[in-house]
C-alpha positions, 0 to 999 in steps of 0.5 A: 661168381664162383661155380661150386661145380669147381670147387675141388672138394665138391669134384671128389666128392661127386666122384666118389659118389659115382665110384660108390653108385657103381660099385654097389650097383655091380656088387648087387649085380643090378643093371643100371636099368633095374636099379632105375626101376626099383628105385624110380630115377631114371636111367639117364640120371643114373648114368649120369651119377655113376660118370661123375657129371651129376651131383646128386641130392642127399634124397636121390642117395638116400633112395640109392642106398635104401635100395641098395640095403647099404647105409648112406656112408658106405657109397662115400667109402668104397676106398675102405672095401677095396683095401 
């Protein structure tokens, strides 16, 4: 049985996401605890996003970049901003 876990694509994805979470957090000037509060996840769990050891579900993104007043795409293209 394969772990999807290590599948290459999978692994850029989750650090892609944990680069986005960051720095959309940071760009809000959140902590990682405010935005635990306001968007109900909590703080160990984000932590965990933001360090590329969790693979998140598209409905704890969705609530990320709702609170984050960004659209969900824009967690997966931070490359673009920092060009």
């Amino acid at each position: 049985m394969i772990d999807e876990g290590s599948k290459p694509g999978r692994t850029s994805a989750v650090l892609e996401v944990a680069t986005g979470v960051a720095y959309w957090r940071e760009c809000r000037e959140l902590t990682v605890e405010q935005l635990a509060q306001q968007s109900g996840i909590p703080s160990v769990v984000l932590e965990a996003v933001e360090a590329g050891q969790h693979d998140p579900d598209i409905d704890l993104l969705d609530r990320l970049a709702f609170i984050l007043e960004i659209r969900l795409i824009d967690l997966f293209a931070v490359d673009a901003f920092n060009s």
